[in-house]
C-alpha positions in Angstrom: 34.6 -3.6 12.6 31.5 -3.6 15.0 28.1 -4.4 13.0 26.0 -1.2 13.3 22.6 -2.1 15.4 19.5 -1.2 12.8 16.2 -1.4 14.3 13.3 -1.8 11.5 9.6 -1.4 13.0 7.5 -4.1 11.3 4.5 -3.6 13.7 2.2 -3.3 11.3 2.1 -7.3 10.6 -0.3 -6.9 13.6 -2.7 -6.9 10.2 -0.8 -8.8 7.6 -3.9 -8.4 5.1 -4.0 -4.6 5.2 -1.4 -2.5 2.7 0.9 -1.9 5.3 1.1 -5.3 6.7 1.8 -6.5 3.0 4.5 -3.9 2.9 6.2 -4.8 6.0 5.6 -8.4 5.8 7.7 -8.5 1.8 10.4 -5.9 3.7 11.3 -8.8 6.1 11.4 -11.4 3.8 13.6 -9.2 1.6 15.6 -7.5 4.4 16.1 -11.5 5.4 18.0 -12.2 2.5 21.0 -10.0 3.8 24.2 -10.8 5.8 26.3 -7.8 5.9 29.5 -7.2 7.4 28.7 -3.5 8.7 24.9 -3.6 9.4 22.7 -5.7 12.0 19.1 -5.1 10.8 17.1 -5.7 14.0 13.4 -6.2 13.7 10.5 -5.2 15.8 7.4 -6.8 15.4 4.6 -9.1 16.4 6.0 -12.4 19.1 4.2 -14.5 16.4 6.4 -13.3 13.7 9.4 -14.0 15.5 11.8 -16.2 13.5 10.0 -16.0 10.3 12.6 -13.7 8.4 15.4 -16.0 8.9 18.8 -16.0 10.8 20.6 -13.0 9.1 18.2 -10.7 11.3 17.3 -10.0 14.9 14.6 -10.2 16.5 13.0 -7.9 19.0 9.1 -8.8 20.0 6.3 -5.9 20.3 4.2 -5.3 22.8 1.7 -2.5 24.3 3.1 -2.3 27.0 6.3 -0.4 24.9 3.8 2.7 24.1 4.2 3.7 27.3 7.9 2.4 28.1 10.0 2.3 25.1 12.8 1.6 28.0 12.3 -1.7 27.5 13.7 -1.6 24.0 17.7 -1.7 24.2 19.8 1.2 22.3 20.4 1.1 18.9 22.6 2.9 16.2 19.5 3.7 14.3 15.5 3.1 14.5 13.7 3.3 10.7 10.3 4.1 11.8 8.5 2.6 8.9 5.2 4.7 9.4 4.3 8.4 10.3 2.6 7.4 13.3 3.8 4.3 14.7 3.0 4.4 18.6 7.0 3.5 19.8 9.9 5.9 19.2 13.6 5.2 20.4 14.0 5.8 24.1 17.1 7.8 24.0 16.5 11.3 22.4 20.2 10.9 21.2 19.3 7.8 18.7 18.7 8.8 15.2 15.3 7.8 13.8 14.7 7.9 10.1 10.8 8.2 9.4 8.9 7.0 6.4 5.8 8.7 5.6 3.0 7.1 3.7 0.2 9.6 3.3 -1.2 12.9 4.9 -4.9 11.5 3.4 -6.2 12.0 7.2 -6.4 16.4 5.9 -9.0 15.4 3.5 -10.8 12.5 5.1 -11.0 13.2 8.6 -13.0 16.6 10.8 -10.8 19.7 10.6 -10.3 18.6 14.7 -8.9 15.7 14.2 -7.1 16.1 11.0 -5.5 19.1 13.0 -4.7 16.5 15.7 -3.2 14.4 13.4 -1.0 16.2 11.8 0.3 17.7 15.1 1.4 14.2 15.9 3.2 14.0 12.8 4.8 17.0 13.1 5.9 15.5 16.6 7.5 12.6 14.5 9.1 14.7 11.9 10.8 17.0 14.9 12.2 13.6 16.0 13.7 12.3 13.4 16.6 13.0 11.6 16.0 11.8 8.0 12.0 11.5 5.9 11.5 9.7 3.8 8.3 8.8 1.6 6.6 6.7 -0.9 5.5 8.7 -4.0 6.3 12.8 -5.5 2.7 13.1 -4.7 2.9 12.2 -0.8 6.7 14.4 -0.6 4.5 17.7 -2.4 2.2 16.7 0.3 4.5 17.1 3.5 5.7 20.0 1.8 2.8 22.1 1.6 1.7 21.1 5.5 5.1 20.0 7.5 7.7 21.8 8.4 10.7 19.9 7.7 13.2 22.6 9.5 15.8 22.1 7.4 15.7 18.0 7.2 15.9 16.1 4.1 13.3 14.3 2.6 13.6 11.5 0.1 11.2 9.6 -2.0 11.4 6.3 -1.9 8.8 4.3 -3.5 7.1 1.2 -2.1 8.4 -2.4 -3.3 5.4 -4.0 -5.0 4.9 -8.6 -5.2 2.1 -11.0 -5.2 3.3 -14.1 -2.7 2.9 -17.5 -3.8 1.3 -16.3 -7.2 1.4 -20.0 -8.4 -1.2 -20.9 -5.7 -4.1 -19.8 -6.4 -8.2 -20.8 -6.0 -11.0 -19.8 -7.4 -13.6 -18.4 -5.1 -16.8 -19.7 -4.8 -18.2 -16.7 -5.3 -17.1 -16.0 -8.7 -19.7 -17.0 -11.9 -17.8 -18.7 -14.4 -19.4 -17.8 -17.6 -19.5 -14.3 -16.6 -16.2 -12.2 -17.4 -15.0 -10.0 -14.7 -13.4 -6.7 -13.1 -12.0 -6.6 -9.6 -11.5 -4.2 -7.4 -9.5 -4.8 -3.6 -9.1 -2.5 -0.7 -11.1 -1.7 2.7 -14.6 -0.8 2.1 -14.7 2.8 2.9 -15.3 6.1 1.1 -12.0 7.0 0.1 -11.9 4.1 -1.6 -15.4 5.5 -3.7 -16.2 2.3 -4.5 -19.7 3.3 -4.8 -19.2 5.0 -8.4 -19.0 1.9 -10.3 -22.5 0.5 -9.2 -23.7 3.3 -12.1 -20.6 2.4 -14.5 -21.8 -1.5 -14.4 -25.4 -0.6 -15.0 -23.6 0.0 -18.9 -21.7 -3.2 -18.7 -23.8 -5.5 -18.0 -22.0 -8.3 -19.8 -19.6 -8.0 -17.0 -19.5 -9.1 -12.7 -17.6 -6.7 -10.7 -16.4 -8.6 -7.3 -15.0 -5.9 -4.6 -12.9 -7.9 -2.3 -12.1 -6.0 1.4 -12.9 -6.0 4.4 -16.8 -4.5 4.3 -17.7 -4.1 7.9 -18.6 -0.2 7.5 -21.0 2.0 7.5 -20.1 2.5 4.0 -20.1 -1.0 3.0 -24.1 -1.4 4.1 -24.8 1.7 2.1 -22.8 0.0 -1.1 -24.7 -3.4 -0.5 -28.7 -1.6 0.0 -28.3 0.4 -3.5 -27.0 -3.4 -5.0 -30.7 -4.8 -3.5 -32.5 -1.7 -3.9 -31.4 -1.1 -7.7 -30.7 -4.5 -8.4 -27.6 -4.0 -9.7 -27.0 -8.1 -10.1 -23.5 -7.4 -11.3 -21.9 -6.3 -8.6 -21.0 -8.3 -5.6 -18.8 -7.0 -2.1 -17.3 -9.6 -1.4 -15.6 -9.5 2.1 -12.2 -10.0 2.8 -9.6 -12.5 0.8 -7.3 -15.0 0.7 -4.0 -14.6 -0.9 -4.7 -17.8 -3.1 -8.1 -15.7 -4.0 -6.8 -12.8 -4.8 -3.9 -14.3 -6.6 -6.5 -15.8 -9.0 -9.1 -13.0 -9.3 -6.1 -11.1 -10.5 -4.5 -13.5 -12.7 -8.3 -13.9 -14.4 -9.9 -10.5 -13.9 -10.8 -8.9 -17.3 -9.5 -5.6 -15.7 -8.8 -4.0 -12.9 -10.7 -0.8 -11.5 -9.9 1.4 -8.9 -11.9 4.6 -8.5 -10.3 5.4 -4.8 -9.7 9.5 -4.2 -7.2 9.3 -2.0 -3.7 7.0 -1.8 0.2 7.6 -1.0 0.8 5.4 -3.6 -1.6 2.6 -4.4 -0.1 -1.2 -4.4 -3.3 -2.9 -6.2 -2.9 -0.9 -9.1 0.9 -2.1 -9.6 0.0 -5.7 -8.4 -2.6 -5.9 -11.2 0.0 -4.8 -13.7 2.3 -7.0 -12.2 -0.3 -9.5 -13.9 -0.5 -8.2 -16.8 -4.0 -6.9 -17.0 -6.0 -3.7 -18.0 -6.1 -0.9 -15.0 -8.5 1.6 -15.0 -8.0 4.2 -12.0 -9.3 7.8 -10.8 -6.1 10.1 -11.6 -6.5 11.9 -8.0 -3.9 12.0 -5.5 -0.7 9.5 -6.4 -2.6 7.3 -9.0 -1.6 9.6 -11.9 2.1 9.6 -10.6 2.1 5.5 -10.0 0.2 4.3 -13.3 2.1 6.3 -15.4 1.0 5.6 -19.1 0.4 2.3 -18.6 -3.3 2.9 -16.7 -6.1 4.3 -18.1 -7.6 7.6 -16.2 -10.9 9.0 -15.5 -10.8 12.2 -14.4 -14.3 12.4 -14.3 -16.9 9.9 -11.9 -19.8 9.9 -14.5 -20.7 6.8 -15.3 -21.2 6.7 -18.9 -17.9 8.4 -19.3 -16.5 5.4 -17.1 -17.8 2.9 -18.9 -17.1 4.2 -22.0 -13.4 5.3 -21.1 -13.3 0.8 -20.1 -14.8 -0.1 -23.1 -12.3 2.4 -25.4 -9.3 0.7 -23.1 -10.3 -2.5 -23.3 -9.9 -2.8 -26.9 -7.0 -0.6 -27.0 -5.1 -3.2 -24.6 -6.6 -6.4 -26.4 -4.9 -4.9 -29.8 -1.7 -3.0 -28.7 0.3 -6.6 -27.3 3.2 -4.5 -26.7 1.4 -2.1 -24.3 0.9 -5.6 -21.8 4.2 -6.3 -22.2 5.4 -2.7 -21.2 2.9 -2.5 -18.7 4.4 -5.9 -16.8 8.2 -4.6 -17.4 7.4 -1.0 -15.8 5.5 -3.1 -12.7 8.2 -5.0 -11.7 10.6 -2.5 -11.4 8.9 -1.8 -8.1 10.5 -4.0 -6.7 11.8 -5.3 -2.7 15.2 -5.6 -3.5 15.5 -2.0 -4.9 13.6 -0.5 -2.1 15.5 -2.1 0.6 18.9 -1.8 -1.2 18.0 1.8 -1.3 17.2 1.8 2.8 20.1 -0.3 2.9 22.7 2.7 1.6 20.4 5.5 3.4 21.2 3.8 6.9 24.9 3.7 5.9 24.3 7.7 4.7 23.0 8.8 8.0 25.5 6.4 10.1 28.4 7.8 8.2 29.5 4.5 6.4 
């Protein structure tokens, strides 16, 4: 029987540190694992990524030059276009193309001109493909309200979650030793709302707060004048990670906050779970839907009722054992192997296998 030809766009390992990168970086190390006698999983991505998902996978390298001639990427069976607006699409009209959606966030962050703009070019995407898929209820409600499918199914299939290497780990120089901590991770912009906890840890001041991201933004200066300005000396951005430094702050955070107003699904919060800590997260968009009832919510951004909703969980975690070890079961069920497994039989679905 002839191996079906799968192509999997991992472009976005362009930025391996970003969500997306993460995402598509653990897919081909999952993906990897795989020698089957009906599929050939293909990759695109990055020349310097070539090889570094093993021999059970091809390899087919990106460039700009294929935004404007896809030609130069041979036929396949299938193309799984692993994000809504990834800038290369099969070259033959006639190839099916399963599309994963992460988010429509762009309607709420971006001008009405340019989120109309957007989602015209995702609505372009969706008319190509054959098959959506996404990566929480909340994000599928989403395409619902403001895509029109025409007819085409969409499935929800939620993200794989895992911290690499968590066994090597260093402490940042940044971090104060006596001082117990919360952390926070993610780009430093205003969906992420960062900004609401400089209040919450002027009423917990026996805790740092490090925010770790890239903080080249507007909003970033804005975050680090009101630290000098208010003096707010337990709060610190502090730019962009390592893997062995986040491994650590999360493995010896006190808890883990995350006020952000807008995610498709929202991998810190599982990755902190994943290390058995504390979560504290706004409830808006998917954040309700992906911490369950193992996080604890604010559906509020006053800072007293933040602080005080921390200090309530905090001591409800530290005495309810069983609640970290129901926490850490429920975050590794989002797991690699049951997200591609479930790409794995969609491929043979649409193929006909």
């Amino acid at each position: 029987m002839r191996k079906r030809q799968i192509l999997v766009d991992l472009t976005k390992l362009k930025v391996l540190n970003c969500g997306l990168g993460q995402v598509a970086y653990n897919t081909g190390v999952e993906i990897g694992k795989y020698d089957m006698p009906d599929l050939k999983i293909n990759l695109l991505l990055p020349s310097q990524f070539k090889c570094s998902f093993g021999d059970n996978v091809g390899y087919v390298n990106s460039y700009p030059l294929h935004k404007i001639l896809p030609t130069l990427i041979r036929d396949f069976d299938l193309w799984h276009s692993t994000s809504q607006l990834s800038s290369v699409v099969p070259r033959k009209n006639s190839t099916p193309m399963l599309l994963t959606i992460h988010d429509l966030n762009f309607l709420y962050e971006k001008s009405a001109k340019k989120a109309e703009n957007y989602l015209r070019k995702v609505q372009n995407r969706v008319d190509r493909a054959c098959f959506i898929t996404t990566i929480s209820d909340f994000t599928a409600s989403e395409i619902n309200r403001h895509i029109n499918l025409k007819g085409k199914e969409l499935r929800v299939i939620y993200n794989g979650v895992k911290l690499n290497n968590l066994n090597d780990k260093i402490c940042p120089q940044f971090v104060q030793k006596s001082t117990p901590f919360f952390f926070s991770i993610g780009q430093i912009v205003e969906k992420k709302n960062f900004h609401v906890l400089l209040d919450v840890m002027k009423n917990l001041k026996k805790f740092n707060l490090y925010i770790s991201g890239e903080d080249t933004s507007d909003y970033a200066n804005y975050i680090r004048n009101r630290i000098e300005k208010e003096q707010i000396s337990n709060v610190k951005l502090t730019g962009s990670i390592s893997t062995e430094e986040k491994n650590w702050l999360y493995q010896n955070c006190h808890a883990f906050v995350f006020p952000s107003k807008f995610e498709g699904f929202g991998l810190p919060v599982i990755e902190a779970m994943q290390c058995g800590k504390p979560v504290f997260s706004s409830e808006m968009t998917s954040l309700k839907e992906i911490g369950d009832k193992y996080a604890y919510f604010w559906n509020d951004f006053e800072p007293k009722y933040m602080a005080n909703i921390i200090k309530s969980g905090l001591i409800d975690f530290e005495q309810n054992p069983q609640r970290k070890t129901d926490e850490i079961k429920y975050a590794h069920s989002f797991s690699y192997e049951k997200n591609v497994n479930s790409y794995l039989s969609l491929y043979r679905e649409i193929l006909g296998l």
